[in-house]
C-alpha positions in Angstrom: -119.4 65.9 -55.9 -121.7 64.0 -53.9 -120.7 63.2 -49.9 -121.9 59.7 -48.9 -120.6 59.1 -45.8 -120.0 62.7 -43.8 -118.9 61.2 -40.8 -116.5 58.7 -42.4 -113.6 61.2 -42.8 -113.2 62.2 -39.4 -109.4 61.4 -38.4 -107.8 62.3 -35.3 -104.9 64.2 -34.5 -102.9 60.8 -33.7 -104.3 60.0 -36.9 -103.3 62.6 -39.0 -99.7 63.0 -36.9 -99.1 59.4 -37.8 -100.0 60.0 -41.9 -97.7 62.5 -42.2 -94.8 61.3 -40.5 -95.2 58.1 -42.8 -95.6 60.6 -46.0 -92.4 62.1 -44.4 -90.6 58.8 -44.7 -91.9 57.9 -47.5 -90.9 61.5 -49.6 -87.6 61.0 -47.5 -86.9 57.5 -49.1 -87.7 58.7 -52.7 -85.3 62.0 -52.6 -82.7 59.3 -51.6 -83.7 57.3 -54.5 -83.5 60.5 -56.8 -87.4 61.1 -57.7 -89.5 64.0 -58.0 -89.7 66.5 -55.2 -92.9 67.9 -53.4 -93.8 71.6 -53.8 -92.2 73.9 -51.5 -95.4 74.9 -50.1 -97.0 71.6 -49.3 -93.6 70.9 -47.2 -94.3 74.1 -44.9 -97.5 73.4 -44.5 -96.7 69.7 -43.1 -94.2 70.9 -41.3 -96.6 73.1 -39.2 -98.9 70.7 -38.8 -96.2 68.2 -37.7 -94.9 71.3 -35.1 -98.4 71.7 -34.2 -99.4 68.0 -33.3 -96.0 67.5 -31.9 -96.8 69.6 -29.1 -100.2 68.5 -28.5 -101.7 65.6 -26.2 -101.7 63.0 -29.4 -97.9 63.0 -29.8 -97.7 60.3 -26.9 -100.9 58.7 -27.9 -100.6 55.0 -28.8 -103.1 52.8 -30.8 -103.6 50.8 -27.6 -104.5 53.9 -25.6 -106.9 55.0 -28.2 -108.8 51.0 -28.5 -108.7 51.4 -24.4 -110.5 54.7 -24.6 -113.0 53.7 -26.7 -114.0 50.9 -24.8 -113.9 52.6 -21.3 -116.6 55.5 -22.8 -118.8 52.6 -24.3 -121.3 52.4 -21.7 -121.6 56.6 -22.1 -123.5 56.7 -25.4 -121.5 59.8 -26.6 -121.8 60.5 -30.2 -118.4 60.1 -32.6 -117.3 63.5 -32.5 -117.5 64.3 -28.8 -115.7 61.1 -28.9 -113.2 62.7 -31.4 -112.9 66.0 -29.2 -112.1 63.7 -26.1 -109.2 61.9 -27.8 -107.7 65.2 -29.6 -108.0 67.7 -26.6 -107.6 65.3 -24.0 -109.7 67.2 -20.8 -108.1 67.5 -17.8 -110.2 69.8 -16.0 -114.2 69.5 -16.0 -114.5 72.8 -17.1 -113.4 71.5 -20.3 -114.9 67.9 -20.4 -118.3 70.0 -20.6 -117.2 72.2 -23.1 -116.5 69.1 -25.1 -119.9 67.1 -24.7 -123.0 68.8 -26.1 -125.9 69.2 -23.2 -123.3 67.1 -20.8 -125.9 68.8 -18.2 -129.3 66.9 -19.3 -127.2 63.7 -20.8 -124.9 63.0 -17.7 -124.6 63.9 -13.7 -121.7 65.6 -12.3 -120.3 62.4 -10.5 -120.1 61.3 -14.5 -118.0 63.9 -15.2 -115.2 63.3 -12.7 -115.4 59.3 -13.6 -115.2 60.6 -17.3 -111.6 62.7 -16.3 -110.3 59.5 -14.4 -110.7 57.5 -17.4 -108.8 60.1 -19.5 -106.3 60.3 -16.9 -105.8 56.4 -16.8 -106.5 56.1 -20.7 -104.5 58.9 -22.3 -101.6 59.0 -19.4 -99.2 62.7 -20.3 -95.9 63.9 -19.0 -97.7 67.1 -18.3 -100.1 65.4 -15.7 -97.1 64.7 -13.1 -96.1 68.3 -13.5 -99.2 69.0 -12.9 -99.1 67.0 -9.6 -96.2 68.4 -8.4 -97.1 71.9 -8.8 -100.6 71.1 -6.9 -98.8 69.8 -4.2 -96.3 72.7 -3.7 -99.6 75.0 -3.3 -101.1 73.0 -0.9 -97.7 72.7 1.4 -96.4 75.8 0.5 -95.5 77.7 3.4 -97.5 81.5 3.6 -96.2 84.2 4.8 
């Protein structure tokens, strides 16, 4: 087997969440209707993905946050897959926005990099961000004794 395109079946997590809830459905509908059932083992494994991505940043990921995140990072000439990483791991810390970006050092300046998290903040909003904010704020008013 011969790969034409290599980069062309790179999905994301959203991506790959939304497929298999939709397979879900789908295999749901058809056990209703009396068909054939899926192996066991295929079910466990889609199950832990399912688990898995359920907890992760792309369960409240919407097609419109995705297009909008796209086009905020267009000016930044990042390559598909850093692109990919951005959108599946969702950065919140610079620490990890480097790690994501290869040779983010010679490619970008550090004011970049805190533009780049305000974008993924307003982009890709999460429950876990206000947390987040509350518990930095406790810290910084917290009383010491």
């Amino acid at each position: 087997m011969e790969i034409i395109k290599a980069d062309s079946a790179m999905l994301s997590n959203y991506e790959v969440l939304a497929l298999l809830n939709d397979q879900k459905a789908q295999r749901q509908a058809n056990e209703v209707a009396g068909t054939r059932e899926v192996a066991e083992n295929l079910r466990t494994v889609e199950f832990e993905v399912q688990k898995y991505l359920g907890a992760s940043p792309c369960a409240t990921q919407s097609p419109e946050q995705i297009a909008a995140l796209k086009k905020a990072f267009a000016g930044y000439e990042l390559m598909k897959v850093e692109l990919l990483q951005i959108l599946n791991l969702r950065p919140k810390s610079a620490v990890e926005l480097i790690l994501v970006i290869e040779e983010f050092e010679e490619r970008f300046q550090l004011e970049d990099c805190e533009t780049m998290l305000e974008i993924i903040a307003k982009a890709l909003p999460r429950d876990d961000d206000e947390e987040m904010g509350e518990a930095e704020d406790e810290g910084e008013h917290g009383d010491v004794a």
